[in-house]
N, C-alpha and C positions, 0 to 999 in steps of 0.2 A: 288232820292233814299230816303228810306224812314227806318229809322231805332229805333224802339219803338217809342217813341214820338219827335225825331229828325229828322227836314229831309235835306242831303245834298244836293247840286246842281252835279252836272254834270261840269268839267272844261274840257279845253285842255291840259294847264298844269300847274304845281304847283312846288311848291321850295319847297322838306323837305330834312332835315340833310344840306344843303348846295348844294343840287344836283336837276338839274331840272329835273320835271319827268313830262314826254308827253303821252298823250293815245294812239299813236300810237306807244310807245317804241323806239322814233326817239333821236338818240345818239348826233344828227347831235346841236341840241338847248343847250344841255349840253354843247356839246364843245365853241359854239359861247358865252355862258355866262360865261365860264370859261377863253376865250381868254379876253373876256372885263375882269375880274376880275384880271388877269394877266397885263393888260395893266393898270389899275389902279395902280397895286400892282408897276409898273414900275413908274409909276409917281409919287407916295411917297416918293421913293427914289433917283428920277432924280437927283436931285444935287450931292450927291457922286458919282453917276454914269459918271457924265459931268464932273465931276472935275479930271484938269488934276495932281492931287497931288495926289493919289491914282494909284497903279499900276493897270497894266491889270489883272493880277492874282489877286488881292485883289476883284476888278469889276468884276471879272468872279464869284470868291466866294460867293458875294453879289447876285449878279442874282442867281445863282443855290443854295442858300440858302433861298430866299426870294420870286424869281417869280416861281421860278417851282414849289415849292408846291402849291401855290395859282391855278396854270395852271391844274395840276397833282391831285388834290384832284380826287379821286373814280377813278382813271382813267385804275383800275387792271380788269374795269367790261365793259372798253368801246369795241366795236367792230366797230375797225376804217376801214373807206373807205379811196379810195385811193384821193378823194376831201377833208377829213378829214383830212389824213396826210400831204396833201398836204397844209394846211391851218396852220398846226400846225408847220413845217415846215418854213412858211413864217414868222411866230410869231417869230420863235426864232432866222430865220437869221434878220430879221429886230431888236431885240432885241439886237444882238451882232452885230450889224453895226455901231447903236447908242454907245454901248459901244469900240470898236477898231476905232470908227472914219472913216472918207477918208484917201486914202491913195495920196501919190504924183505921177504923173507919171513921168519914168523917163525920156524919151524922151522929152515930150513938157513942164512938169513942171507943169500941172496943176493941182487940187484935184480930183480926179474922187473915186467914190463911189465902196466899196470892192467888189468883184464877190464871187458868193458862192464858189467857188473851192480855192480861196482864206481866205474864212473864214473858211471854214477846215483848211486849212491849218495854221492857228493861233488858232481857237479853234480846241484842237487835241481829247478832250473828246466828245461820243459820242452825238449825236442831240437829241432833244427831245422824236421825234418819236420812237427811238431806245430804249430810256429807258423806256418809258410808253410798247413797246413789252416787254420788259424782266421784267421789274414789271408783266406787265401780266403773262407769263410763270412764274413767281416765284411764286406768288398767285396761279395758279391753279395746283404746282407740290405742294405746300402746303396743299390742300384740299387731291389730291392725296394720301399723305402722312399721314392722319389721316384717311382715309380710308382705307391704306394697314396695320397701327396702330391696326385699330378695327378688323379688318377681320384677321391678323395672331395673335393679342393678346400678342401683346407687352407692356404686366404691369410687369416691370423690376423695376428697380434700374436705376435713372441718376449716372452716374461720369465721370470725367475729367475736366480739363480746358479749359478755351478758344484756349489757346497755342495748347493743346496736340490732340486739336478734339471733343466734347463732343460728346458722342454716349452715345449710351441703351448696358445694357446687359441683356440678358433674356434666358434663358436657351442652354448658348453656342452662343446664336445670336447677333454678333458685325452690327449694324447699324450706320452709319455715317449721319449724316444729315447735307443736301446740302445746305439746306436753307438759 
């Protein structure tokens, strides 16, 4: 391509802002660069994580403050498959395995390795997949929202507090925002 006296190549795919972008708009590279970035982002901090002086709950805060964003960056644009979830999914019970350890069994006494229905059951917040939908849905009730903005012509006055609800008022029109 060839633009004034510049000429670009032609790629597959490229890395801008932090986000891998493919010529075929395949989500599927994004995510697999985002799980190694994640799994990096986990081995920075392995030793707090393995250390048994730190609660579960402090280890859980660390992970869901340190790896999910890393994991979750752009992640309000992605349009996940179900091989997608399913991958993202294994990142984060393999993630919170490493963190709640083996457990003991009771009968024979040996260490055996957590089951997922057992890691719900200790992690009770929801799984990753679950919040990356509801980021999504919140991103696109937000576009939503400045569209239904523009179009009824809500240039009001902001007031209230955090406490009390902050909404618009605009000619009698009480608006609560969800967001």
């Amino acid at each position: 391509m060839r633009i004034d006296n510049s000429t670009f190549d032609r790629v597959e795919d490229f890395k801008y802002l932090g986000t891998t972008l493919t010529n075929q708009n395949c989500i599927a590279e994004e995510i697999k660069s985002r799980l190694k970035s994640g799994n990096a982002s986990y081995h920075s901090v392995q030793n707090p994580l393995s250390s048994r002086l730190l609660s579960k709950n402090l280890k859980i805060k660390i992970y869901r403050s340190i790896i999910w964003p890393v994991v979750m960056y752009g992640c309000e644009t992605w349009s996940l498959t179900l091989r997608e979830e399913r991958k993202l999914r294994m990142f984060g019970n393999r993630e919170l395995r490493k963190i709640f350890g083996p457990r003991r069994d009771e009968v024979t006494g040996e260490w055996c390795r957590l089951l997922n229905e057992e890691l719900n059951d200790f992690y009770s917040s929801p799984n990753i997949v679950r919040v990356i939908k509801s980021r999504r849905i919140r991103w696109g009730w937000g576009g939503m929202w400045r569209v239904w903005v523009r179009r009824v012509g809500c240039i009001g006055s902001w007031w209230g507090t955090r406490r009390d609800g902050d909404h618009w008022r605009d000619l009698g029109l009480d608006v609560w925002i969800v967001l």
